[in-house]
C-alpha positions, 0 to 999 in steps of 0.5 A, spaced: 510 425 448 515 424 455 518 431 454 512 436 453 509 432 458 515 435 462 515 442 459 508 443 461 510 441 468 515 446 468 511 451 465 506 450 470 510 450 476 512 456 474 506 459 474 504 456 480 507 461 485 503 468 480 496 465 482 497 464 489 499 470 489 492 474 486 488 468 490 492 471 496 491 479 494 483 477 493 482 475 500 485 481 502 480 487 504 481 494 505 477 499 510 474 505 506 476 510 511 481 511 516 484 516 522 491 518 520 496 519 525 504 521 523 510 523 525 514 527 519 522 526 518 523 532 524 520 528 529 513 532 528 507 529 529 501 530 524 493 528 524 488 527 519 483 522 516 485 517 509 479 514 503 482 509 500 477 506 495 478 499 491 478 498 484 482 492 482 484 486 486 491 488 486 490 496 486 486 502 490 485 509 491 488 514 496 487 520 499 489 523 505 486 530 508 491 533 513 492 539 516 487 541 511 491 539 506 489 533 500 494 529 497 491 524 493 495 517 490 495 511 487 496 504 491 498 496 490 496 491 494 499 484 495 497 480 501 499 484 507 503 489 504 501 495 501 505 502 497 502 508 493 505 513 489 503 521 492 506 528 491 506 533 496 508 541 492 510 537 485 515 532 488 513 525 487 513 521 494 511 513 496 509 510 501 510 502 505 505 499 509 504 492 513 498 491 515 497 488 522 492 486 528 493 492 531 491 497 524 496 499 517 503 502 520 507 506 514 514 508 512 514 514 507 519 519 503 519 523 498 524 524 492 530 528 494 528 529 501 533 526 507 529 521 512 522 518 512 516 520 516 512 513 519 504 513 519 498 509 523 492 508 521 486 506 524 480 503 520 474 507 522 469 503 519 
């Protein structure tokens, strides 16, 4: 009896930091739409606007509308720190972002590409 007593706790320790983690992706809330500013990896800079909608506790949509161009995505969320998936003509891109006071600030690249661009935004509601 002593020993599965022990492999439960075990067990259960284990699975301790997995649940604080999804209460920890739950409390977090994403703005709708937000101002896009960004500087691609030649030093430009670009503008636009993002939608990002929120369809799982640890998962969401984007789509960011730049220059005229739509580039959409798919994202995962945990706590402070979110990534998506994109693809600008055909190549497959990611981008990293931490949430902070001040708004979302991002790294991103895309596969086979030299450098990384940086991207801010700012909720608009």
């Amino acid at each position: 009896m002593r020993s599965i007593l022990l492999r439960l706790a075990f067990v259960a320790t284990l699975l301790l930091p997995a649940v604080d983690t999804a209460l920890a992706a739950d409390s977090m809330t994403l703005a709708s739409r937000y101002d896009v500013a960004g500087t691609n990896p030649d030093g430009s800079k670009y503008s636009g606007t993002a939608s990002v909608k929120v369809i799982s506790d640890t998962t969401f949509t984007i789509k960011w509308d730049i220059a005229g161009s739509v580039y959409e995505g798919f994202g995962m969320r945990l706590n402070d720190t979110l990534s998506a998936t994109y693809t600008i003509d055909g190549e497959p891109g990611l981008v990293m972002y931490k949430v902070g006071g001040d708004g979302i600030n991002g790294l991103w690249a895309i596969r086979g590409h030299n450098g990384s661009g940086t991207e801010h935004l700012t909720p608009r509601d």
